[in-house]
KEKOLTI-504145 format. One record per atom (N, C-alpha, C): x, y, z; atom name; residue in three letters. Coordinates in nm, 4 decimals, always signed. Example, Ala and Ser with C-alpha at 12.3 -4.5 7.8 and 13.67 -1.06 7.14 Angstrom:
u/v/w/a/r
+1.3190/-0.5690/+0.7800/N/ala
+1.2300/-0.4500/+0.7800/CA/ala
+1.3200/-0.3300/+0.7800/C/ala
+1.2850/-0.2250/+0.7080/N/ser
+1.3670/-0.1060/+0.7140/CA/ser
+1.2900/+0.0030/+0.7870/C/ser
//
This chain:
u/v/w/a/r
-2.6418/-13.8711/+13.8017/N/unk
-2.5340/-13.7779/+13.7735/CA/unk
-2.4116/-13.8078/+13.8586/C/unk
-2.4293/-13.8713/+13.9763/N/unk
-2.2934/-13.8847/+14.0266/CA/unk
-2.2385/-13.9799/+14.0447/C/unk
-2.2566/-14.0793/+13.9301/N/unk
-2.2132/-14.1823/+13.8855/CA/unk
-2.0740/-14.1446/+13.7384/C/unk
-2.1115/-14.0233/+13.6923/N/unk
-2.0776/-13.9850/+13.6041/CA/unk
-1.9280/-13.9806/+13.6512/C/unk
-1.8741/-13.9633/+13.5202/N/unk
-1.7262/-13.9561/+13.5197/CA/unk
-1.6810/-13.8150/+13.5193/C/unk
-1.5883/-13.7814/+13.5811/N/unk
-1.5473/-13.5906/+13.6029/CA/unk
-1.4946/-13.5404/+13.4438/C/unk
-1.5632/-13.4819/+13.3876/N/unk
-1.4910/-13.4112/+13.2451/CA/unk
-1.4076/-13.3761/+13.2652/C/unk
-1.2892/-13.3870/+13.1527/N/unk
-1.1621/-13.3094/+13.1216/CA/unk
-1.1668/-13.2198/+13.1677/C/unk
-1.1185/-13.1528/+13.2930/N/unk
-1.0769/-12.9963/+13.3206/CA/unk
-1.1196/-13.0219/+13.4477/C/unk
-1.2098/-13.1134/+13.5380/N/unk
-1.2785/-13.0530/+13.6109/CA/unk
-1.1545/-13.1274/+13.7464/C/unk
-1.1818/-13.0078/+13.8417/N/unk
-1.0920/-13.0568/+13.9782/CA/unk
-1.1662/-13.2087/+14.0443/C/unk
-1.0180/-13.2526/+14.0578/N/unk
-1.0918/-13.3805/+14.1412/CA/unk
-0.9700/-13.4524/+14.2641/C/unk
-1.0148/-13.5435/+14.3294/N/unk
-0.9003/-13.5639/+14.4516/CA/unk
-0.9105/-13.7758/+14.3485/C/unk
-0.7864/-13.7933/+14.3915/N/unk
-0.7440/-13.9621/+14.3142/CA/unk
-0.6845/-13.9519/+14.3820/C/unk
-0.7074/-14.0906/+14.4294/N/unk
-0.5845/-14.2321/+14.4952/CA/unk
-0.5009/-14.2398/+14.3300/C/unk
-0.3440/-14.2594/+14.4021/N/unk
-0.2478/-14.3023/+14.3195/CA/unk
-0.1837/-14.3928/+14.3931/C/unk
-0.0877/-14.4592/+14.3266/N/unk
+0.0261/-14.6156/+14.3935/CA/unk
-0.0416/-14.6761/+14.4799/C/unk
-0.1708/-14.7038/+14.4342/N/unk
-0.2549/-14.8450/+14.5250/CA/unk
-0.3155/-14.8041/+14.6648/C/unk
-0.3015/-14.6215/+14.6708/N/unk
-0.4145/-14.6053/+14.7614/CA/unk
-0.3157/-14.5102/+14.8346/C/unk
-0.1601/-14.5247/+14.8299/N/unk
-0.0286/-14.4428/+14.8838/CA/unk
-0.0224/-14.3292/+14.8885/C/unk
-0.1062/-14.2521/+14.8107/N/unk
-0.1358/-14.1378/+14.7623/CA/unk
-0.2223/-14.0604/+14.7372/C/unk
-0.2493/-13.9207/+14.7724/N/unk
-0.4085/-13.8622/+14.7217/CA/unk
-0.3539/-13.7346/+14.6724/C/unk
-0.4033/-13.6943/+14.5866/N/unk
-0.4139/-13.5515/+14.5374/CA/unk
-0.5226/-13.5426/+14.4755/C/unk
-0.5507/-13.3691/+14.4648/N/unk
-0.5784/-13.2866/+14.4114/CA/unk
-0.5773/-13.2424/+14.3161/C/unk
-0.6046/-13.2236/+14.1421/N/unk
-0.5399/-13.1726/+14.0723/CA/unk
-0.7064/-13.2101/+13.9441/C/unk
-0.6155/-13.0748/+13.8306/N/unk
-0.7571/-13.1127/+13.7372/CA/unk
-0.6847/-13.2172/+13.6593/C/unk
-0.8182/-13.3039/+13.5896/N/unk
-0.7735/-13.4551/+13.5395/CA/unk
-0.8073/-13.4092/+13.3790/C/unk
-0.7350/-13.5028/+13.3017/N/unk
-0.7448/-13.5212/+13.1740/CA/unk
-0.7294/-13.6226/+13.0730/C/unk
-0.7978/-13.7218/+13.0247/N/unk
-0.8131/-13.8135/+12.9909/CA/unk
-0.7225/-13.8099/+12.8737/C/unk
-0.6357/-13.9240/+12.8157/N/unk
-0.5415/-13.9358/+12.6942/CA/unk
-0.5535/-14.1193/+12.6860/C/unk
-0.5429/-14.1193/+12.5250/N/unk
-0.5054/-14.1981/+12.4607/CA/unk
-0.3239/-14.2429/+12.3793/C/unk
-0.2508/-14.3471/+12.3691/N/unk
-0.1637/-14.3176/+12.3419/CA/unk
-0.1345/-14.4893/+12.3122/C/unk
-0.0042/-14.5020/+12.2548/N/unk
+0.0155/-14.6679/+12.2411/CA/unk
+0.0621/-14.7295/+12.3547/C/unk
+0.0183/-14.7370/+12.4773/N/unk
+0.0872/-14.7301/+12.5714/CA/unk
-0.0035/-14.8152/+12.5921/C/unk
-0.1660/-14.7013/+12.6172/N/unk
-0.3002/-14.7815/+12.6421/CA/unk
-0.3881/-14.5937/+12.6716/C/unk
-0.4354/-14.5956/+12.7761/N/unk
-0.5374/-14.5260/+12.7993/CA/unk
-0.4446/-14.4713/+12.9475/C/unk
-0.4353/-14.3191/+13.0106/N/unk
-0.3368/-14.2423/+13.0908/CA/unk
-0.4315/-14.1154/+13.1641/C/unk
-0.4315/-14.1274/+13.2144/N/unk
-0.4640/-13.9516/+13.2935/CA/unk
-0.3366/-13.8707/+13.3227/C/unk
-0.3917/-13.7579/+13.2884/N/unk
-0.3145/-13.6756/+13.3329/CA/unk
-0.3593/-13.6122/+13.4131/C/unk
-0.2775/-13.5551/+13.5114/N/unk
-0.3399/-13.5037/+13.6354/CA/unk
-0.2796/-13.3830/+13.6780/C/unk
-0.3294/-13.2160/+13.6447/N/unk
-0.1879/-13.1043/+13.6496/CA/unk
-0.2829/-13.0184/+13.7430/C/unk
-0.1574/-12.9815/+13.8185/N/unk
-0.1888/-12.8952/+13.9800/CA/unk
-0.2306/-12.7975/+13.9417/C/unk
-0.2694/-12.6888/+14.0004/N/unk
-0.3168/-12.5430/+13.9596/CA/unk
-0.2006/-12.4766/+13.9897/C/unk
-0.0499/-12.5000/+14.0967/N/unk
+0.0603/-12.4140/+14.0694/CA/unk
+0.1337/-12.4981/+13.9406/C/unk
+0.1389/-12.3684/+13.9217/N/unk
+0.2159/-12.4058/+13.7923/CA/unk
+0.3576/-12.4290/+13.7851/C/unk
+0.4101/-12.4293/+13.9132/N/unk
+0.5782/-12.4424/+13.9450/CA/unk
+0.5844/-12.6048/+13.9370/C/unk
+0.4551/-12.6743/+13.9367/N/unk
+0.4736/-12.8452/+13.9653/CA/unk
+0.4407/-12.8840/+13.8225/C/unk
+0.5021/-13.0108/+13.7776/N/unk
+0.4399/-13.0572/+13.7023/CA/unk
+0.3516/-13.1549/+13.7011/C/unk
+0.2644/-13.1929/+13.5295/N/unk
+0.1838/-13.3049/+13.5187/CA/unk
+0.2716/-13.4553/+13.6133/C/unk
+0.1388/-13.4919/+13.6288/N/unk
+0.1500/-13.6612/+13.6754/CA/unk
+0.0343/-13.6791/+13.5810/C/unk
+0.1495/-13.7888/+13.5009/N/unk
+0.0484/-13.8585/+13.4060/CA/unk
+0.1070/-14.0014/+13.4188/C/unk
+0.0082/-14.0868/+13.4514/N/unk
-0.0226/-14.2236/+13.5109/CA/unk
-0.1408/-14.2873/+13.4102/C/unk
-0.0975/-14.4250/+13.4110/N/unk
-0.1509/-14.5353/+13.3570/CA/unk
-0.3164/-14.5236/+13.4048/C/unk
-0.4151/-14.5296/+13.3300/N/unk
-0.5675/-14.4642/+13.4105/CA/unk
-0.6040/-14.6024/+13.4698/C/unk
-0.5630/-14.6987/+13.4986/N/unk
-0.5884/-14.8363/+13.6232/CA/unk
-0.5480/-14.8021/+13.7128/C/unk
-0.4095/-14.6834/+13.7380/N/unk
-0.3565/-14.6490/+13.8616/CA/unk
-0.4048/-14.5151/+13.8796/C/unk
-0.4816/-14.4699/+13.9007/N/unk
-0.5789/-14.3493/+13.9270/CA/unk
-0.7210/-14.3296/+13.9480/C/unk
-0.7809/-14.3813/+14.0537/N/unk
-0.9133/-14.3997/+14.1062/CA/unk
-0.9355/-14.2782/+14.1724/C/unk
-1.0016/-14.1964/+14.0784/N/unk
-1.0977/-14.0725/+14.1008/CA/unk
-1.1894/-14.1400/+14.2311/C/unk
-1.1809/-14.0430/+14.3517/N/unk
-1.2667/-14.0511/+14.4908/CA/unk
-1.3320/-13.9441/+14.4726/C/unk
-1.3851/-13.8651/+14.3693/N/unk
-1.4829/-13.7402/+14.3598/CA/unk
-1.4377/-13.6622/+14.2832/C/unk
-1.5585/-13.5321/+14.2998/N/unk
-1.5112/-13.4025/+14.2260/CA/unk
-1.4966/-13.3008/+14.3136/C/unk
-1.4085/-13.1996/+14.3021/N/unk
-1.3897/-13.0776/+14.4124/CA/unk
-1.5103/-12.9536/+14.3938/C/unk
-1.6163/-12.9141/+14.4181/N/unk
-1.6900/-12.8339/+14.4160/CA/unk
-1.6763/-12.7559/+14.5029/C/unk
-1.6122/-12.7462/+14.5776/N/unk
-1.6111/-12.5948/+14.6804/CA/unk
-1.4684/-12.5807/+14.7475/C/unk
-1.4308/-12.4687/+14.7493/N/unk
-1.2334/-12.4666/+14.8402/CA/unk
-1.2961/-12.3514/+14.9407/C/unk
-1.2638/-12.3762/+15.0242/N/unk
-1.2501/-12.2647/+15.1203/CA/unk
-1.1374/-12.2472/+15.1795/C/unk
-1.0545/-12.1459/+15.1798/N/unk
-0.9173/-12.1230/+15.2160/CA/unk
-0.8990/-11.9895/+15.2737/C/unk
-0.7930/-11.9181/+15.3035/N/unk
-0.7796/-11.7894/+15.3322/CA/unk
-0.7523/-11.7152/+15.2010/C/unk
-0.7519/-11.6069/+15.1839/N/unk
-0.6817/-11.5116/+15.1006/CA/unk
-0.5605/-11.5492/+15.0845/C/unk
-0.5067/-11.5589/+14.9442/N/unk
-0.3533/-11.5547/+14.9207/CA/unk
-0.2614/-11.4756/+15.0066/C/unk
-0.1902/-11.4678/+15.0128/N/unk
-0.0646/-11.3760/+15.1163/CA/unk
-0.0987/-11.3266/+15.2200/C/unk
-0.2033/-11.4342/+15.2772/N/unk
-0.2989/-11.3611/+15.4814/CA/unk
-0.1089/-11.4384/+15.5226/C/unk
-0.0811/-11.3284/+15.6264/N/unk
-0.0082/-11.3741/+15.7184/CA/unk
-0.0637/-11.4317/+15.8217/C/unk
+0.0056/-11.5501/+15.8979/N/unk
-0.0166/-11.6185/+16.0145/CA/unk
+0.0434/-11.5057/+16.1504/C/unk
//
């Protein structure tokens, strides 16, 4: 099973620009005449998709657990 590839929807962290980069975000697989693309869209919704060529997007896992504070905890 954890060889498997992360389904459409599911959170995952990817290297982007040859390793320059990591995020967070749920992934989504597309076809197009281009070739084959992920899309990759944040959970705020103020950002948009990054959708990249799927050779330049090497999934390093799946996100199964966040632990964070409560939304609006003051410091």
């Amino acid at each position: 099973e954890e060889d498997e590839d992360p389904a459409d929807g599911e959170v995952v962290v990817a290297l982007l620009r040859g390793g320059e980069e990591v995020t967070v975000k749920r992934i989504f697989r597309e076809s197009g005449e281009g070739g084959e693309f992920v899309r990759l869209r944040p959970e705020n919704g103020d950002h948009e998709d990054l959708v990249v060529p799927a050779e330049e997007a090497e999934v390093q896992g799946r996100v199964v657990y966040v632990v964070h504070p409560p939304r609006g905890r003051r410091r």
